[in-house]
MARSEZA-566552 format. One record per residue (C-alpha): x, y, z; residue number from 0. Coordinates in nm, 3 decimals. Layout:
% MARSEZA-566552
pt u:X | v:Y | w:Z | num:NUM
...
END
This chain:
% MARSEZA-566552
pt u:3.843 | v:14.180 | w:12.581 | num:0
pt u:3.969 | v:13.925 | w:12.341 | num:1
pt u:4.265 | v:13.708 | w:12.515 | num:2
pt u:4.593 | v:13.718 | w:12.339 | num:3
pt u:4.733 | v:13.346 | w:12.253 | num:4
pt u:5.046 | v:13.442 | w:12.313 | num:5
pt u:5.217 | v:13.692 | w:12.588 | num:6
pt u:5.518 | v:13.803 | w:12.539 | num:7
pt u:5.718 | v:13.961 | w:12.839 | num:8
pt u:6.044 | v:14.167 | w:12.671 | num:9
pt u:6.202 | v:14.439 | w:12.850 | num:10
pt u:6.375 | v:14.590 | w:12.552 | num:11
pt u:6.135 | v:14.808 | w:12.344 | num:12
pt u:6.276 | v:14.706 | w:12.024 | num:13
pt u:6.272 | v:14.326 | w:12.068 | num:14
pt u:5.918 | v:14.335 | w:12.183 | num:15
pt u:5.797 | v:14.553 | w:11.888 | num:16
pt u:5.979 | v:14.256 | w:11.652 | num:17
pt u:5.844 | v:13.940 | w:11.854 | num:18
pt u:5.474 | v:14.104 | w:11.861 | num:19
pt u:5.487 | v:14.176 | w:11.469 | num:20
pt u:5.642 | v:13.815 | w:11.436 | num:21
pt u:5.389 | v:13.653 | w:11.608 | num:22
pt u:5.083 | v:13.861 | w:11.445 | num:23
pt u:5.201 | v:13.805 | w:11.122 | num:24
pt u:5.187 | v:13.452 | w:11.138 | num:25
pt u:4.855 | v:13.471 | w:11.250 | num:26
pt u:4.888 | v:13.428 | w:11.652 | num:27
pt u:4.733 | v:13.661 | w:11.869 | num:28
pt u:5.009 | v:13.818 | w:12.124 | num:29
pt u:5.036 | v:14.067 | w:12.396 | num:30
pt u:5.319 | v:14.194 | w:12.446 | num:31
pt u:5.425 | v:14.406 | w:12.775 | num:32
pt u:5.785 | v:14.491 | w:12.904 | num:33
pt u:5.704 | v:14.397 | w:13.294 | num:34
pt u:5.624 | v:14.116 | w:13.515 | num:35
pt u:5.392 | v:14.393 | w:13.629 | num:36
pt u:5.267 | v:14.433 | w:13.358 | num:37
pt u:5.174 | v:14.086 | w:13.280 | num:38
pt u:5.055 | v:14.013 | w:13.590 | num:39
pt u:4.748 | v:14.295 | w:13.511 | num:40
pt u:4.675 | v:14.143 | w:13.151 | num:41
pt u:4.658 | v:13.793 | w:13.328 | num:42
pt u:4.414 | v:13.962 | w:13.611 | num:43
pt u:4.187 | v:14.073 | w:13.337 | num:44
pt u:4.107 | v:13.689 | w:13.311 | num:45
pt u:4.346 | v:13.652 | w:13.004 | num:46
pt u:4.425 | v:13.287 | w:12.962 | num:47
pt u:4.743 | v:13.215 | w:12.727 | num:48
pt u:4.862 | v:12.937 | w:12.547 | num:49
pt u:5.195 | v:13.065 | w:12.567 | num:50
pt u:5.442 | v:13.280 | w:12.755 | num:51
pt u:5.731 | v:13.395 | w:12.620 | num:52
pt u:5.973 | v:13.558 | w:12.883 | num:53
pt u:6.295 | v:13.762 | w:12.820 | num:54
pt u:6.546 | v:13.617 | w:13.100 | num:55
pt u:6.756 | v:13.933 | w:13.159 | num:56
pt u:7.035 | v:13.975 | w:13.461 | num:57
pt u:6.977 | v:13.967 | w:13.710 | num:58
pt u:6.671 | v:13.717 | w:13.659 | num:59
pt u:6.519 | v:13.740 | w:14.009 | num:60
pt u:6.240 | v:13.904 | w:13.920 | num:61
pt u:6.138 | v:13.656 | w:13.645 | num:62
pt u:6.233 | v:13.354 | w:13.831 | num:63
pt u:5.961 | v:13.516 | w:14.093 | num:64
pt u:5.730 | v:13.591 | w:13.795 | num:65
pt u:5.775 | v:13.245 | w:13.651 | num:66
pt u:5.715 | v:13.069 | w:14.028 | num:67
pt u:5.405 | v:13.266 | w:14.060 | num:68
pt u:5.275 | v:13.143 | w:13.722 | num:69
pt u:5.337 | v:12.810 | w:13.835 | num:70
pt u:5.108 | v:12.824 | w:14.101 | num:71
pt u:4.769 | v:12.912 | w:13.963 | num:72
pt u:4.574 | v:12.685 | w:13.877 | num:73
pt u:4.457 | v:12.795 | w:13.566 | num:74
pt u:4.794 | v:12.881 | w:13.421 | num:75
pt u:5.046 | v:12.655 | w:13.584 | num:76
pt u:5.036 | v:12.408 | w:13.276 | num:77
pt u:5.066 | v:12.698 | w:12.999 | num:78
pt u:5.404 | v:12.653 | w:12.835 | num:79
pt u:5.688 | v:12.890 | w:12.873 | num:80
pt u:5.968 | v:12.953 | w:12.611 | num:81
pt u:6.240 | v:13.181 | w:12.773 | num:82
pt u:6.438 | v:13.385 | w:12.588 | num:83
pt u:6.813 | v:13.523 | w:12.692 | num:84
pt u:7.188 | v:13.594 | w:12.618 | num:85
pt u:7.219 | v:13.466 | w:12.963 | num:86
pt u:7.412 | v:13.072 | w:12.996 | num:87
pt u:7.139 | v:12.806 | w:13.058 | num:88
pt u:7.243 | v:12.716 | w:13.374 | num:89
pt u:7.134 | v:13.104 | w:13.529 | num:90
pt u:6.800 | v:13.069 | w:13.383 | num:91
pt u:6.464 | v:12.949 | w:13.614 | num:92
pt u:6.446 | v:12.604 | w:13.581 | num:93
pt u:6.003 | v:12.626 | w:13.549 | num:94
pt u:6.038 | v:12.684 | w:13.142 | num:95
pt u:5.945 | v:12.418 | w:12.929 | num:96
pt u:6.191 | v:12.557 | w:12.624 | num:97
pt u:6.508 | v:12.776 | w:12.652 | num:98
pt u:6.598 | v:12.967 | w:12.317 | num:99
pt u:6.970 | v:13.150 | w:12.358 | num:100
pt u:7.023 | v:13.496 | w:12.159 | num:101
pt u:7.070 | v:13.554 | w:11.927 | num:102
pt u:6.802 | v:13.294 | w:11.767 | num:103
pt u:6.671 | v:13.336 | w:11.373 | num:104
pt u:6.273 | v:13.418 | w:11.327 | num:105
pt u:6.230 | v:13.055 | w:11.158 | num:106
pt u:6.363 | v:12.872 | w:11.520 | num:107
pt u:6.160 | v:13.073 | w:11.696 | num:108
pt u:5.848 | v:13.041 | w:11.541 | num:109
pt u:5.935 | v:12.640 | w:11.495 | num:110
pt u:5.977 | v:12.714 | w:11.898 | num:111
pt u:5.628 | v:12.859 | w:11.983 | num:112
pt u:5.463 | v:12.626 | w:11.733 | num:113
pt u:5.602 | v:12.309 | w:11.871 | num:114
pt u:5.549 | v:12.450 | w:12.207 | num:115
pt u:5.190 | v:12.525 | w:12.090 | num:116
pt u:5.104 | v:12.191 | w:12.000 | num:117
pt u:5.207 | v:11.989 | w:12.292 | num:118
pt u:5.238 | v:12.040 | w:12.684 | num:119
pt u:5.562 | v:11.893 | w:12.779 | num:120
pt u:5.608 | v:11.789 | w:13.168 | num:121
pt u:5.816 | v:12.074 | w:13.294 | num:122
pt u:6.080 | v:11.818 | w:13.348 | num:123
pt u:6.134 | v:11.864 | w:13.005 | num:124
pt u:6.368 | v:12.141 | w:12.910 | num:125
pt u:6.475 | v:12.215 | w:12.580 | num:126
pt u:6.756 | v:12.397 | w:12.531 | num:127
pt u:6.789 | v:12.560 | w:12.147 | num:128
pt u:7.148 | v:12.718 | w:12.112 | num:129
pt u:7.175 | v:12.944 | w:11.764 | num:130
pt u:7.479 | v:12.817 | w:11.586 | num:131
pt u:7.534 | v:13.009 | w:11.285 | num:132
END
């Protein structure tokens, strides 16, 4: 099974659909899946990622859990993770190495995943990317 370079982990059918056919078309590999269940299977089939990208909804237990347990193995604790939500900063898991508030443009967040791509900040390092239109 070839290993997608990117997961994506999107509740909302529609967003996921758009930031899978974003990614593809720019020529990186994703998987996207709408559970922490979910991507706790494709990780299981000995997927290893370059990236996460995780929709922070509300309540954000679940992904705060999700993102913790990342964290902790050893093979994916220093893969970056870009959240994604409408939520303020200050309710989102502080484990994410970038932080893009909705609504974002398709040109930030590929500029996101790229830059995210090409270096592993400490996860002291959180970026926070606001849209302002």
């Amino acid at each position: 099974m070839a290993c997608a370079r990117v997961v994506v982990i999107e509740p909302d059918g529609g967003m996921r659909a758009v930031l899978f056919d974003i990614l593809e078309m720019s020529g990186m590999p994703c998987c996207a899946v709408a559970s922490p269940s979910e991507a706790m299977s494709v990780l299981a089939s000995g997927c290893e990622p370059a990236l996460f990208v995780i929709d922070v909804p509300f309540p954000a237990a679940p992904i705060a859990h999700l993102i913790g347990l990342l964290r902790t193995v050893p093979r994916l604790r220093n893969v970056p993770i870009l959240a994604t939500t409408a939520l303020p900063a200050e309710m989102v898991p502080e484990d994410v190495d970038a932080l893009l508030s909705q609504p974002f443009g398709v040109d930030q967040f590929l500029d996101t995943v790229q830059r995210l791509l090409d270096r592993r900040p400490p996860l002291e390092s959180v970026d926070v990317v606001e849209h302002h239109p």
